[in-house]
C-alpha positions in Angstrom: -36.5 27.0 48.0 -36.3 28.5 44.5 -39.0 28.0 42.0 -37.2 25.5 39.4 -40.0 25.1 37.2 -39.8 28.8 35.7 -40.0 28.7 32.3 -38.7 31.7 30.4 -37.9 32.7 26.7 -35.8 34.6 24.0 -36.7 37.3 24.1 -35.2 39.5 21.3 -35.2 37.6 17.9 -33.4 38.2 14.6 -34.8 41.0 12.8 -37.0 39.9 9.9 -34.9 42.4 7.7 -31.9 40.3 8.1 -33.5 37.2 7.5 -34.9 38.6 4.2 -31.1 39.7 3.1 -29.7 36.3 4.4 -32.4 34.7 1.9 -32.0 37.3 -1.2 -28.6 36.2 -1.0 -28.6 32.7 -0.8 -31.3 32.8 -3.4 -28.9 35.6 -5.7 -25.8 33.1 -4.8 -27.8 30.0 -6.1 -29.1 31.4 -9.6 -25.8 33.4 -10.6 -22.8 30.6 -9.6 -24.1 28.3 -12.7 -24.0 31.5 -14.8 -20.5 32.4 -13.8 -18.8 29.0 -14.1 -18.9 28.6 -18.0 -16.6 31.6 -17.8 -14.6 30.6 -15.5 -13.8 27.2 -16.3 -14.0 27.7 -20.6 -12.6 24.0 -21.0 -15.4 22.7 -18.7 -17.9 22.9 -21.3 -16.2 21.1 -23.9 -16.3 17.1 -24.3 -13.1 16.5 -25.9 -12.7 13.4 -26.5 -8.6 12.3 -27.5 -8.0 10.6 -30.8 -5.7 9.0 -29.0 -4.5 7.4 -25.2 -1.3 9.3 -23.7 1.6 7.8 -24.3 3.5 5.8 -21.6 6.2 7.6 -20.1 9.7 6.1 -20.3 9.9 5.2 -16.9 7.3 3.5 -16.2 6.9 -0.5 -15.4 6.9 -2.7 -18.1 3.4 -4.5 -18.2 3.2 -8.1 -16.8 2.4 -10.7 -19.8 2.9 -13.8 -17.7 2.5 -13.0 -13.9 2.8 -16.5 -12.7 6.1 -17.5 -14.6 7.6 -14.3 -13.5 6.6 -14.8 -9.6 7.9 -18.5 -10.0 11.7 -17.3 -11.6 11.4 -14.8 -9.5 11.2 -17.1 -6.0 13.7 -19.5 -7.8 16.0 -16.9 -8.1 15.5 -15.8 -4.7 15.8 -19.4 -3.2 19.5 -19.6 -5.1 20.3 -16.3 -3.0 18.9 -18.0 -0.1 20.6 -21.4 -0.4 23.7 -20.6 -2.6 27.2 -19.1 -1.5 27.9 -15.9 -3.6 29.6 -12.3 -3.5 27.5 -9.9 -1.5 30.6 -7.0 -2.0 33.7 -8.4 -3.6 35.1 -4.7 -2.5 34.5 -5.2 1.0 35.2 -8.5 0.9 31.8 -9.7 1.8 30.2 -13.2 1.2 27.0 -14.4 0.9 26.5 -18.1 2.6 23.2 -20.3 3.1 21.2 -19.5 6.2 21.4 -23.2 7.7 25.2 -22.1 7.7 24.9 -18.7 8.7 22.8 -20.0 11.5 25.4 -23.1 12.8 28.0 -20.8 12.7 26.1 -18.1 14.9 25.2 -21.0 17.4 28.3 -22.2 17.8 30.4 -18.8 17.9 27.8 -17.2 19.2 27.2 -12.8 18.2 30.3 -10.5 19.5 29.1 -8.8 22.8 26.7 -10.8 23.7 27.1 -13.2 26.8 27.3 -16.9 26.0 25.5 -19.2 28.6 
């Protein structure tokens, strides 16, 4: 049987002069990057504050004054859609009828290709 309780170690380690360079680098790294970034972001150091707020550009959404009356005509204008007859393309020659019609009609004609039972 093999001895499996051997216990053994690394045994060659980083060399303490590298450690040292890793650290005078980190350390160099740490102190210089705040000296470096006022020149390399000039604007950074400035608080600018605007004498004015950016104007709105032209296409953007118009603000909602009264959110509840516009979501009420809105669903009463999609409810006349929904139960009304209309035009959906005059051009095409395409109507727009109530979905309790719609629906009759599709029951009792039934959809093209589609076996009736």
């Amino acid at each position: 049987m093999a001895d499996t309780n051997h216990v053994d170690y690394e045994r060659s380690d980083v060399g303490l002069r590298l450690v040292g360079w890793l650290a005078a680098g980190l350390a160099t790294f740490v102190v210089v990057t705040p000296l470096l970034l006022p020149f390399l972001f000039p604007l950074s150091g400035k608080h600018i504050t605007p004498a004015s707020r950016p104007a709105m550009s032209s296409n953007a959404p118009p603000l909602e004054i009264t959110p509840r009356a516009t979501l009420q005509a809105t669903r009463q204008g999609d409810a006349q859609i929904e139960h009304g007859y209309g035009w959906a393309d005059r051009s095409r020659g395409q109507v727009r009828i109530p979905i309790d019609r719609a629906l009759d009609i599709l029951l009792r004609k039934g959809l093209p290709g589609w076996r009736s039972q």
